[in-house]
C-alpha positions in Angstrom: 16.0 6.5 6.2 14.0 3.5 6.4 10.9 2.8 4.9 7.7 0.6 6.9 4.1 -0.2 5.9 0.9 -1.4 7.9 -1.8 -2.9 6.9 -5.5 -3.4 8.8 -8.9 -4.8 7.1 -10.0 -7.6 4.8 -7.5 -10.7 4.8 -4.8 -9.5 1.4 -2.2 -10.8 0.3 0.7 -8.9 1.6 2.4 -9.0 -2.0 -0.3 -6.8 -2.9 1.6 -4.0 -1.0 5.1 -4.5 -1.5 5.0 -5.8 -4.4 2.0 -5.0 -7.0 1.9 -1.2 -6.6 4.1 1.2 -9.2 5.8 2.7 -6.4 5.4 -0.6 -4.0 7.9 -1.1 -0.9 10.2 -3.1 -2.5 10.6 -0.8 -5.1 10.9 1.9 -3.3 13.8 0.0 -1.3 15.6 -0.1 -4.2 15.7 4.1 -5.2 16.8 6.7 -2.9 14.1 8.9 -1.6 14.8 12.8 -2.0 16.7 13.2 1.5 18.2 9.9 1.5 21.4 9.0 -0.1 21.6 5.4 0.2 19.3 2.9 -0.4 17.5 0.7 1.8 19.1 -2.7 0.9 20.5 -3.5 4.8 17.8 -6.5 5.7 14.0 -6.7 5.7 11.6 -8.1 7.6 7.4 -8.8 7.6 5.7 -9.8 10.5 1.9 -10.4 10.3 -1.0 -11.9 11.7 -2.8 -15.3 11.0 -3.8 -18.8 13.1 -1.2 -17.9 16.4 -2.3 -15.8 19.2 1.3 -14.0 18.1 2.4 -12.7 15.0 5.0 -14.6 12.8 7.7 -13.4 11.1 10.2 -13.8 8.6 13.6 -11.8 8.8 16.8 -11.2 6.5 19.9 -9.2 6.2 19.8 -9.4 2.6 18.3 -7.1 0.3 14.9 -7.1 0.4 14.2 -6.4 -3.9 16.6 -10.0 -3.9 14.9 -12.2 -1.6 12.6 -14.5 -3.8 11.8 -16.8 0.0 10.0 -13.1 0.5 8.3 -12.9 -3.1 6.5 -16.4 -2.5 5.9 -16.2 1.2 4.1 -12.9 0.6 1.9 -14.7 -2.6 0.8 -17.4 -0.2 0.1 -15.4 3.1 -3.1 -14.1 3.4 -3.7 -12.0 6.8 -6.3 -9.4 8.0 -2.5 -7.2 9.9 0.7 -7.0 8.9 3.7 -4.5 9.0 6.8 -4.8 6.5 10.1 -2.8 7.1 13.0 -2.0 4.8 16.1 -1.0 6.6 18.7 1.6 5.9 21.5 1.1 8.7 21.9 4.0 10.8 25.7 2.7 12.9 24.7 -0.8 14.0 25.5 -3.9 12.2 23.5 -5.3 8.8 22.2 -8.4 10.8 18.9 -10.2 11.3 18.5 -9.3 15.0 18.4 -5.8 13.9 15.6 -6.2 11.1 12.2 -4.6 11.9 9.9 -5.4 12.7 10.5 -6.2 16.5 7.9 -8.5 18.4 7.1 -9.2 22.3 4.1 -11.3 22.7 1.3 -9.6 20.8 3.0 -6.4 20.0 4.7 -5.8 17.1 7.2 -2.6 16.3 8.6 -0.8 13.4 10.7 2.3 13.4 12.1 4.6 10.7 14.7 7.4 12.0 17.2 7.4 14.2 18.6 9.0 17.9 21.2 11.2 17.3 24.6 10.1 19.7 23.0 6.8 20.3 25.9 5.4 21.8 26.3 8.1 24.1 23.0 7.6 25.5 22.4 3.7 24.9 23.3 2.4 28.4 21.4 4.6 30.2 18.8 3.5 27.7 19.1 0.1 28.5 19.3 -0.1 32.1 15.8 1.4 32.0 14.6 -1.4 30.5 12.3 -3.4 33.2 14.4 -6.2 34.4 11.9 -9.1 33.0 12.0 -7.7 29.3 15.8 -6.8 29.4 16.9 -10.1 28.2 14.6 -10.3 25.2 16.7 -7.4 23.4 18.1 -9.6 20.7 19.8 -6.9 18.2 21.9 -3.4 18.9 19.8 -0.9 17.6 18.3 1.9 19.1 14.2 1.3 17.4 14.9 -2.3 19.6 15.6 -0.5 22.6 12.8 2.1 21.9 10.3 -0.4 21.7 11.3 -2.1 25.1 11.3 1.1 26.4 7.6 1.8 25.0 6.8 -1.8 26.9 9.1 -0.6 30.4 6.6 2.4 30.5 3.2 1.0 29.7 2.5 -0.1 26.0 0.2 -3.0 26.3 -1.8 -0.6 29.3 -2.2 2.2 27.1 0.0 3.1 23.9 0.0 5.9 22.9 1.1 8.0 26.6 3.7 5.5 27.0 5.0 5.8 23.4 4.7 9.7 24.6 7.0 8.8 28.5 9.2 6.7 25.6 10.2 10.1 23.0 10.0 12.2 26.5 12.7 10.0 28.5 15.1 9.7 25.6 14.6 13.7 24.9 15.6 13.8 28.8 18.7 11.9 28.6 19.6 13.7 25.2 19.3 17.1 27.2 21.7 16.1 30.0 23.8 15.3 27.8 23.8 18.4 26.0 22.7 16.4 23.0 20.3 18.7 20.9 17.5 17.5 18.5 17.6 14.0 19.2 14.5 11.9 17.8 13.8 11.5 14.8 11.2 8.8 14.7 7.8 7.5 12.8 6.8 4.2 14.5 4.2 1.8 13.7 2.4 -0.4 16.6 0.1 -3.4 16.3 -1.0 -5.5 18.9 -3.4 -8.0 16.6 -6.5 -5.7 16.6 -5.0 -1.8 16.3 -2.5 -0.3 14.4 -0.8 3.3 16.5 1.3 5.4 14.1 3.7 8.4 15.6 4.6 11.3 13.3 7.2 13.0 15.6 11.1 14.6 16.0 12.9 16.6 18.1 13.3 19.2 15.6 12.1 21.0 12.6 13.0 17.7 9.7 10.3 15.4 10.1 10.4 11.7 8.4 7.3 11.5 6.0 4.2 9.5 7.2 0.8 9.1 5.4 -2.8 7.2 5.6 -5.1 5.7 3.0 -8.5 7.4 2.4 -11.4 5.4 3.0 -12.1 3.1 0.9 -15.8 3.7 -0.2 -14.6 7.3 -1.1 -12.0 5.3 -3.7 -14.6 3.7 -5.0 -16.2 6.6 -5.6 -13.2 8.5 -6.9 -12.2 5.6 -9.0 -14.9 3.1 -10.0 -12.4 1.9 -12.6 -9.9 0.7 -10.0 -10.5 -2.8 -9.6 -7.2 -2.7 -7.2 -9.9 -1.7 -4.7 -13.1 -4.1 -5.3 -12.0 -6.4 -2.8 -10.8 -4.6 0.1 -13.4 -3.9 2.9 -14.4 -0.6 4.1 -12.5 -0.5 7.2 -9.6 -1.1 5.1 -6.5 1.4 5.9 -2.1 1.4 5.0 -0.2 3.4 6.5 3.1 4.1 4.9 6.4 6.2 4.4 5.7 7.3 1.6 2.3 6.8 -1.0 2.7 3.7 -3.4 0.7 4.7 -6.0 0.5 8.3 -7.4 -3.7 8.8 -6.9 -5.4 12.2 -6.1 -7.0 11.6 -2.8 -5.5 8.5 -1.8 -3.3 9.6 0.3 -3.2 11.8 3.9 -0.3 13.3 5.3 -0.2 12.3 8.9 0.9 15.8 10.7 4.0 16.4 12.3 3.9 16.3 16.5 0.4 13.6 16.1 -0.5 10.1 16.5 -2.9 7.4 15.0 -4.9 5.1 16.1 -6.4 2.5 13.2 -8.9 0.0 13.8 -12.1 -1.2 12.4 -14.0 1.0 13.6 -12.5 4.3 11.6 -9.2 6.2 12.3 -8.6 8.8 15.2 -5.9 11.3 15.2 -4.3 12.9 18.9 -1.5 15.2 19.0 1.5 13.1 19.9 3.8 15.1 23.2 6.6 13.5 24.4 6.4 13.3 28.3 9.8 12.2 30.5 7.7 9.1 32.4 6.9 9.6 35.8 
């Protein structure tokens, strides 16, 4: 499986994430999680937040624990959003076009899971990509064609019901095809002031996806921490999987529910995929 982060508050350093913490990103590209049998050394990418009205990135096929462009680029960044993506191949090609995360306009998009008999399904896929957005699909993979069709059916209108009309029309092409169980999928949004997260599959395995407490509570959990002194309250990660091993830090996000993360707190809604209108 992949792994992805997100990150919304106070301006950090993104190196503060995937690279300072005992179990940080990068290292946990480099070890295989407990259902995973292959490590996730097939391209990176960050994309994040600063003087643009659209995010920048930086891409690579390369290994992410390797890359020392990523090391100092993330030292000297300092951004208020970002998301950062390690990539485990799932049948498409190692290549940059098919590192996370994936960008139209404000948006930004990371995905970690897979559809089951992609190939099967990806022209149907495709062609229900709106015309105007078709040609941006750079890469092969099916979290690129996801996200386009998020966009197709609504994303920038409202997020979360068209990431719902996304899961539901690929369930919908899976079951004509007799395809069973066929999303597996935790996705991370941002458009620049939110961050949506989507815990979801088709069946009973569910890729892991958890959220940071707030950060007052740390504070008082942890006084000694002095990883925490300088993040502001509305400060929140979301992550595969928990980079530091602290009591309370982390919240699972439930199976079958979505995110939304801004300033302003965190709200949680039950996540049902619906084939779009």
């Amino acid at each position: 499986m992949c792994r992805w982060l997100g990150y919304l508050g106070s301006p950090i350093e993104p190196r503060e994430l995937l690279y300072d913490p005992e179990r940080s990103l990068i290292e946990q590209s480099m070890r295989h999680a407990p259902d995973a049998s292959i490590a996730n050394g097939d391209g990176f990418g960050l994309g994040w937040y600063g003087r643009r009205d659209v995010p920048a990135l930086f891409h690579s096929a390369t290994p992410a624990w390797g890359d020392r462009n990523l090391r100092a680029l993330s030292a000297e960044i300092s951004s208020p959003m970002f998301l950062a993506h390690v990539r485990a191949a799932t049948g498409t090609p190692v290549q940059e076009t098919n590192c996370h995360p994936f960008s139209h306009g404000r948006w930004m998009f990371v995905h970690n899971g897979y559809i089951a008999d992609y190939l099967r399904l990806r022209r149907d896929m495709v062609l229900a990509v709106r015309p105007d957005l078709f040609s941006a699909i750079e890469g092969t993979t099916d979290s690129e064609v996801m996200f386009h069709l998020a966009l197709t059916f609504g994303l920038r209108e409202e997020p979360i019901p068209a990431l719902e009309r996304m899961a539901g029309f690929v369930e919908s092409l899976a079951a004509a095809a007799g395809i069973g169980e066929p999303l597996q999928m935790t996705v991370g949004v941002m458009d620049g002031e939110r961050l949506f997260a989507v815990r979801y599959a088709s069946g009973p395995e569910v890729n892991t996806l958890y959220y940071s407490a707030d950060v007052e509570s740390l504070r008082a959990l942890y006084p000694a921490e002095e990883r925490f002194a300088h993040f502001s309250a509305e400060s929140r990660v979301v992550v595969s999987e928990p980079l530091v091993a602290l009591p309370g830090l982390w919240h699972e996000v439930p199976a079958g529910s979505a995110m939304i993360v801004e300033k302003g707190g965190v709200e949680r809604l039950p996540f049902t995929p619906r084939p779009p209108g």
